[in-house]
N, C-alpha and C positions, 0 to 999 in steps of 0.2 A: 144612453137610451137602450133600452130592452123592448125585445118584444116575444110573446108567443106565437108559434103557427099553429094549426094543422093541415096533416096531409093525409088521406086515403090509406093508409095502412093497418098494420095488427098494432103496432107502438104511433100514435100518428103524433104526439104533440111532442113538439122540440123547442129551442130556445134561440134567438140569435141576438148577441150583442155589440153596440157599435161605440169603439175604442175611441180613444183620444190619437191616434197614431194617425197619419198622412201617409198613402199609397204614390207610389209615382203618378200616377194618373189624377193626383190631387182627391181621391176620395178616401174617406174614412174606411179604414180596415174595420171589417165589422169578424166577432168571432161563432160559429155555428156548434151548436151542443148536439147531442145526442138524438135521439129519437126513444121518447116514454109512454107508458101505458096509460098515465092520468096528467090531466093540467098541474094539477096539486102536482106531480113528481117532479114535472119540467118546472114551478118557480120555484121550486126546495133548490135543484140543480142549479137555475141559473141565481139565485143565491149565492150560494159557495161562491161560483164563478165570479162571480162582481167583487167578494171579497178576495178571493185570489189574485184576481187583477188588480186590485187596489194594493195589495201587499207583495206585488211581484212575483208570486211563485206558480202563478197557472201556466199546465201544460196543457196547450189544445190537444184535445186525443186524435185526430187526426195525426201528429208528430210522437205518439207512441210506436213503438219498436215491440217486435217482435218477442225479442230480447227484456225487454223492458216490461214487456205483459209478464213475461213469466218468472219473473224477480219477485213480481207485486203477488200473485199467485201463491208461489212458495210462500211467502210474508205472508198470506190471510190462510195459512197451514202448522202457525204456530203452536200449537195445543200436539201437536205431533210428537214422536221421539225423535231423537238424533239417528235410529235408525231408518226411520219412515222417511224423513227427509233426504237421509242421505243418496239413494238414490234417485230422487227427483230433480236434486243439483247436480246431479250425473247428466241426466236425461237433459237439462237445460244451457249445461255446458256444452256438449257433443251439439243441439242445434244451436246456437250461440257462432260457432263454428263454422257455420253453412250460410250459404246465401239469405234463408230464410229468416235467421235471426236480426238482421242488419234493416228488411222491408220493415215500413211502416204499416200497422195493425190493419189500418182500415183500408187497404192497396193488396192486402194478403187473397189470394182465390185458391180452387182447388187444384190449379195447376200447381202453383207454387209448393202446395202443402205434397202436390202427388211425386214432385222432382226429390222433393226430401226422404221420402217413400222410396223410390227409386234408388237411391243413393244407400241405405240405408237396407236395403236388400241386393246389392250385386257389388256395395264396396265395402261395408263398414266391419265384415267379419262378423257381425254379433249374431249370437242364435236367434232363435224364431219368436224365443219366449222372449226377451231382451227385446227384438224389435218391436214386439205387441204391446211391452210396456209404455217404450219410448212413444210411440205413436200415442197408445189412451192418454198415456199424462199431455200431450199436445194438445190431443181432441178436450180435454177435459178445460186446460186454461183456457182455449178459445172459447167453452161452452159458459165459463166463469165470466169471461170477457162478454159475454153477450148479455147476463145476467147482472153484471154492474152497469150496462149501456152503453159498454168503448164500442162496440159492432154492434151491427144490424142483425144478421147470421153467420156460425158459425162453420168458417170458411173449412173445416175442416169435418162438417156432418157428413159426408158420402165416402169417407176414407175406408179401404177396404184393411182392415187389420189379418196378420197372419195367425192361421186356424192356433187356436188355443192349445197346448201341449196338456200331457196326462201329466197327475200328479205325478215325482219324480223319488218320494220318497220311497223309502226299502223299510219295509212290515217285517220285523224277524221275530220269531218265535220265541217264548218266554225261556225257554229250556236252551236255546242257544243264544241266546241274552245273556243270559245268568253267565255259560262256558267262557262268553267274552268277557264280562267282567272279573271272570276269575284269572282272566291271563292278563288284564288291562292290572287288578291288583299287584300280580305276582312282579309283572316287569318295570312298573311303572306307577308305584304308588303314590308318591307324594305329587305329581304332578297330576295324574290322572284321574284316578280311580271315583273319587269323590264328586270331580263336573260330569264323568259320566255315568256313576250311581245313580244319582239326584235325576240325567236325563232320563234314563232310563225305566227308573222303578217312579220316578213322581211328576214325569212328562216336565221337564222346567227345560228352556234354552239355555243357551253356555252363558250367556250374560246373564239370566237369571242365576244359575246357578251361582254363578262368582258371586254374587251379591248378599249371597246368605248372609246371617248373622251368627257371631259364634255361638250366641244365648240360643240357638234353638230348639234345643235340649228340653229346655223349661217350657215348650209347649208341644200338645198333642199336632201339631200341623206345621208345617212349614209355609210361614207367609213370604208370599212374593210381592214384594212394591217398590222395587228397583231393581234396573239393570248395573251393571256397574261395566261402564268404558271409559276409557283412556280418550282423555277433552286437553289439547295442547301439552300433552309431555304427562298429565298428572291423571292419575287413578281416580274415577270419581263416579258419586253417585248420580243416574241420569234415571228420567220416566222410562215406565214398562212402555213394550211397543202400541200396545193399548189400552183402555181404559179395562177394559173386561182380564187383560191380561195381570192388573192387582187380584190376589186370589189368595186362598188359603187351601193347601194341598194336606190332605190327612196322610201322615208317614205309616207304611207297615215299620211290624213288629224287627224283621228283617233291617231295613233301614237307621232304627235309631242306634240297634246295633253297632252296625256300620260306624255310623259318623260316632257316637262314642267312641269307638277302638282309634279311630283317627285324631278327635282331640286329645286323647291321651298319648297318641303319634308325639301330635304338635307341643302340648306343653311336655315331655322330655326334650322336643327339640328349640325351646324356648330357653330352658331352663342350662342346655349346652351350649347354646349362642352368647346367654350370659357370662357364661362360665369363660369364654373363651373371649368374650372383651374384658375381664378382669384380669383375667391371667395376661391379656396382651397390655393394659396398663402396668400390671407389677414390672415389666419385662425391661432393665435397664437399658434407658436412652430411648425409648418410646415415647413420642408425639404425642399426646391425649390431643383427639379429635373430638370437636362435638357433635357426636355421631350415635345416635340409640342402637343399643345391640339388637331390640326383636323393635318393628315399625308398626304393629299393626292396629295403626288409629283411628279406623273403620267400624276396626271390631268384627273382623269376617273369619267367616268360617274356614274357607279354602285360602289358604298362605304359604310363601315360599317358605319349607322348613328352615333355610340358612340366616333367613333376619325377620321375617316375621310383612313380609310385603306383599301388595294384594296380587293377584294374580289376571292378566289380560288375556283377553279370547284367540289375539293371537299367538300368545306362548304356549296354551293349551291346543291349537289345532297343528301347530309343529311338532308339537310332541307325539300328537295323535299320528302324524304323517311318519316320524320317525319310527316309532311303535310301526306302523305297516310294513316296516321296509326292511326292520333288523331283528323282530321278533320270532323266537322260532316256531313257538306258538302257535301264534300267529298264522306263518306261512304255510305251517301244517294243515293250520284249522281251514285256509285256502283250500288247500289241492281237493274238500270235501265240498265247500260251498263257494265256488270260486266268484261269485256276485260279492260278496262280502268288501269285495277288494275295492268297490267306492265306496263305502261306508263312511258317514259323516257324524260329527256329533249328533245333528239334528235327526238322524236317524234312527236314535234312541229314544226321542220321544215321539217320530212317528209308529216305532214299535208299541211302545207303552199304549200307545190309544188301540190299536189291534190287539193289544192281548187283551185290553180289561174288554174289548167286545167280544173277543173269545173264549170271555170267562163267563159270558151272559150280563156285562155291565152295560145301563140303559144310556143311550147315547146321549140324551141330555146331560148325564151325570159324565160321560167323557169328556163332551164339551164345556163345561163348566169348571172340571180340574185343569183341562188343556188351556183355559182361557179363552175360547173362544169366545166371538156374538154370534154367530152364525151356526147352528144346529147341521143344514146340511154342507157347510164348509167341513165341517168335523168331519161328517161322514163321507165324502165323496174323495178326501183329503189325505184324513191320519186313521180313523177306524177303520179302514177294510179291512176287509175277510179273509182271515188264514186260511192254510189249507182246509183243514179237518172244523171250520167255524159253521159251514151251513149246517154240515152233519150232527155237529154237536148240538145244535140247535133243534131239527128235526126227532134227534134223541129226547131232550128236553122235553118234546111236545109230545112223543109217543110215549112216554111214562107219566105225563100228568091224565093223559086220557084211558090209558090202559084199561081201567075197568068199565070204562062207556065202552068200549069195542067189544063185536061179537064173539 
C-alpha cells in the first residue's frame, strides 16, 4: 500500500510506502520519499520506488552517504573532459577521507559541513584558490542533491568560501614572446618549440597543441577538436575541455612558416629512423622485432624525432622545466625580467590574448579564438592590458578625431 501526503511546506507532497517486512515491534516497515513540488512528481517517484522494491535494488535515501552523493554527481557530469573531471575526483576523494564523507546525506548540517571547512583551512596545506574550489564543488552537489529531492536544503548554503584569488596568469609582451621562442627554438627544438609556437602565436593549450594533425598545412586555420592525453599507459584522443573550446584558429603568415620548416625537421627524421632499422636488420645475427621504425598512427603534427611517437604534456612541461634551469639564454634573459622565472606553458596563451588586445583586436574576436563562452571571463582573465595598451588606445582615438578638434 501507497499513500500521498501533504504538508505545509515550499515542496509539501511526499510519498510513504508500506513493505512486506515485519518490524520487531510486529509492524510493518513502511518506507518515506522525498518531499516534491507537485502530486503528479510525488506518484512518478513513488512509482520507480515500488518498482525498485519489487526488484530489490531500492536505496532509501535517507542511507545515502555523503560519499555516495557525490559519485552520482560526478556521473550526471559526463559530457565533461577528463580534464574537467579530473579534479572533481580530487575534490571528492580528499572529503571521502573525513568524517563528513561516511555521514548519511540527510543527517549532514552546517556544523558538519563547517568542521570540514576548518580542517581544510588550518591542516590540509592546500592554497586559497584550491580550498574555494573544494568547498563550491561540495556546495554544488548538495545544491544538485536538493534538486533531484535526496534533501530538503542544502546543508551547505551558508558556507563562507575563501575570498576569490586574482587571475594568476603572466601577460608578456609580443616582442619578448617572440625573444623566448627564439631561445625555446635554438636549445630545444624538437621537443619544444612547436607546443609553444602554437601557444603562443594561436592561444591553443599544451593538449591542444599535441593534438594537431600533421595535414595542417592543407588548411588556412588550424582546427582544434581534441585534446590528446595519456588514458591507462596509451596516447589518445580525448574531448576539448569545452564545447566552445572546438574552434578554428586562423594561422599568421609567420606560423605556417614555422610548422613547415618543422615537418620537413620530422620527415628527414623519419626517413633516418628508417634508415637505421634497416641497417639494424642487415646487421648479422640481429633479432628482427616486430617493431615499426617511425609510430606515428594518429597522424600528428608534434612527434618524438627518434620513432615517430606522440608526445605527452608531461614530457613537454619537463623539458620546459629543464630549459629553466640549464639554459643560458635563458638565465640571461632572467637577470632582465626576473618574473619570467614562473612562466608556464599556459602562459603563452595568456600572453596571446593581451597582445591581439594590444593590437586593438575586439574582445569578442579574443574570446572566440581563445575558446571561450564567457566574453567577460576573457577579459578579466587572459586579455588585460599591457603596459603601453591604454595609451595605444587613447592614441587611436586622438587620430580618428583629430580634425573635429579645435
Amino acid at each position: 500500500m501507497a499513500i500521498i501526503t501533504k504538508k505545509g511546506r515550499p515542496k509539501p507532497y511526499s510519498y510513504s510506502i508500506c513493505t512486506d517486512e515485519i518490524l520487531p515491534n510486529g509492524k510493518h516497515k513502511y518506507i518515506y520519499g522525498p518531499y516534491f513540488a507537485t502530486k503528479k512528481e510525488a506518484k512518478e517517484a513513488e512509482a520507480i520506488a515500488i518498482s525498485q522494491l519489487s526488484q530489490g535494488t531500492y536505496i532509501e535515501p535517507s542511507k545515502v552517504t555523503v560519499n555516495e552523493l557525490l559519485d552520482a554527481f560526478i556521473a550526471s557530469k559526463s559530457d565533461l573532459s577528463p580534464g574537467s573531471l579530473y579534479p572533481m575526483r580530487s575534490f571528492a576523494k580528499r572529503i571521502g577521507r573525513q568524517p563528513l564523507g561516511s555521514i548519511q546525506l540527510n543527517k549532514v548540517t552546517l556544523i558538519h559541513v563547517e568542521k570540514y571547512r576548518a580542517f581544510l583551512l588550518s591542516e590540509s596545506g592546500l592554497s586559497a584558490q584550491t580550498i574555494r574550489e573544494d568547498l563550491s564543488f561540495l556546495k554544488s552537489a548538495f545544491e544538485w542533491a536538493v534538486s533531484a529531492d535526496l534533501i530538503y536544503r542544502n546543508p551547505a548554503r551558508k558556507i563562507k568560501l575563501p575570498p576569490k584569488q586574482p587571475p594568476k596568469g603572466m601577460h608578456v609582451p609580443i616582442e619578448i614572446l617572440l625573444q623566448i621562442l627564439r631561445i625555446i627554438k635554438t636549445f630545444d627544438y624538437s621537443n619544444l618549440y612547436m607546443p609553444f609556437l602554437l601557444g603562443g602565436m594561436c592561444g591553443m593549450r599544451i593538449s591542444e597543441t599535441l593534438a594537431v594533425r600533421a595535414n595542417v598545412l592543407d588548411f588556412r586555420e588550424v582546427s582544434v577538436t581534441n585534446n590528446l592525453l595519456r588514458h591507462n599507459g596509451v596516447m589518445q584522443f580525448s574531448k576539448t575541455k569545452t564545447r566552445t573550446s572546438i574552434r578554428e584558429i586562423p594561422m599568421l603568415n609567420f606560423v605556417r612558416h614555422e610548422i613547415n620548416e618543422y615537418q620537413s625537421y620530422i620527415a628527414q627524421a623519419e626517413k633516418e629512423a628508417i634508415t637505421r632499422h634497416n641497417l639494424l636488420l642487415s646487421t648479422p645475427g640481429c633479432i628482427a622485432v616486430d617493431d615499426a621504425p617511425w609510430r606515428n598512427n594518429l597522424g600528428l603534427l608534434i612527434v618524438f624525432p627518434d620513432n615517430g611517437r606522440p608526445m605527452c604534456r608531461d614530457h613537454v612541461e619537463r623539458r620546459w622545466r629543464r630549459l629553466k634551469k640549464q639554459c643560458p639564454e635563458w638565465l640571461k634573459l632572467l637577470e632582465k625580467y626576473p618574473l619570467l622565472a614562473k612562466m608556464r606553458h599556459h602562459d603563452f596563451r595568456h600572453s596571446f590574448g593581451s597582445n591581439l588586445r594590444d593590437r586593438g583586436v575586439d574582445i569578442v574576436d579574443i574570446c572566440e579564438i581563445l575558446g571561450h563562452s564567457d566574453v567577460s571571463f576573457t577579459a578579466r582573465t587572459y586579455a588585460l592590458p599591457l603596459e603601453n595598451t591604454h595609451q595605444k588606445a587613447m592614441d587611436k582615438y586622438e587620430n580618428a578625431i583629430k580634425g573635429l578638434l579645435p
